[in-house]
C-alpha positions as CSV (number, residue, x, y, z in Angstrom):
1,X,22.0,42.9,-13.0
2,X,24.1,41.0,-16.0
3,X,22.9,42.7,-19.5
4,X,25.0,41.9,-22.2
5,X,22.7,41.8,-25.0
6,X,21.3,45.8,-25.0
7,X,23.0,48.9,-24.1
8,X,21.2,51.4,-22.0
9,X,21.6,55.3,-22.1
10,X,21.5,57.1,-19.2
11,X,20.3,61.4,-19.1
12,X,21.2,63.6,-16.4
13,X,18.3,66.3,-16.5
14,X,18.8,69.4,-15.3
15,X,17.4,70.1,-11.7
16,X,17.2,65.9,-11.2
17,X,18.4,64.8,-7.7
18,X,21.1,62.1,-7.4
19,X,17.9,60.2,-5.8
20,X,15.8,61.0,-8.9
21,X,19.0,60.0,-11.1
22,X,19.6,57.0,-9.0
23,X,15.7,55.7,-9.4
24,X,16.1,56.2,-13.5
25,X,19.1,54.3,-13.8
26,X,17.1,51.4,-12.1
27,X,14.3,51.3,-13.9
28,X,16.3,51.7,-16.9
29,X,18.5,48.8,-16.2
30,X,15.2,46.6,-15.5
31,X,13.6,47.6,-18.7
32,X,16.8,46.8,-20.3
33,X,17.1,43.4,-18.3
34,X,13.5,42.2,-19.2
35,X,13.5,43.2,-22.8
36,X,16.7,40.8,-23.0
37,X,15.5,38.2,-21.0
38,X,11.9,38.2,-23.4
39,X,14.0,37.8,-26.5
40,X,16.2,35.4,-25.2
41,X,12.9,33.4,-24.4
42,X,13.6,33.1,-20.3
43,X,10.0,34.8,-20.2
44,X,6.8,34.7,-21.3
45,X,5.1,37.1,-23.9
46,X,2.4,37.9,-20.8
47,X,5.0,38.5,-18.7
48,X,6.9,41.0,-20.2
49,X,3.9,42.8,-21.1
50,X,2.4,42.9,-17.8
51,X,5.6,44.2,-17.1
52,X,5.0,47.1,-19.7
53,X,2.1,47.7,-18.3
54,X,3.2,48.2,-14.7
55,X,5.5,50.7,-16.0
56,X,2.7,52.9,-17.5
57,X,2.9,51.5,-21.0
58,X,-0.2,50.9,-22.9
59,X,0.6,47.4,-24.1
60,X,-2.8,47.5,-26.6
61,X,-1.2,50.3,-28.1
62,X,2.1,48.6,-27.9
63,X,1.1,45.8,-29.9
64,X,-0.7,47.2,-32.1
65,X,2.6,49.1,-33.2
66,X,4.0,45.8,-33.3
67,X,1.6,44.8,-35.7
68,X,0.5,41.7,-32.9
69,X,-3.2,42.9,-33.1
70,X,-5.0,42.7,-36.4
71,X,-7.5,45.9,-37.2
């Protein structure tokens, strides 16, 4: 996966299987990809937050903190 744009720590925790570590550096890697690719403009808005979403983010709350949704 090419990401050139954001940088992407990566924890070892204490007790975390090279599986578990394995599956972490993945998903960290995607988030990483997709949040470049949304602010290079190669997705749509929906998409990445349906993306979010799958993820277990709360994208209302999420935009809110964005200041996208108006109280």
């Amino acid at each position: 996966m090419e990401n050139n744009f954001l940088s992407t720590p990566v924890l070892w925790y204490p007790g975390q299987s090279e599986c578990e570590f394995d599956e972490e550096v993945e998903l960290m890697l995607a988030r990483s990809q997709i949040t470049a690719d949304f602010l290079y403009g190669k997705i749509y808005p929906d998409t990445f937050l349906d993306f979010l979403d799958e993820q277990g983010f709360d994208v209302f709350e999420l935009a809110h903190d964005w200041q996208l949704i108006v109280p």
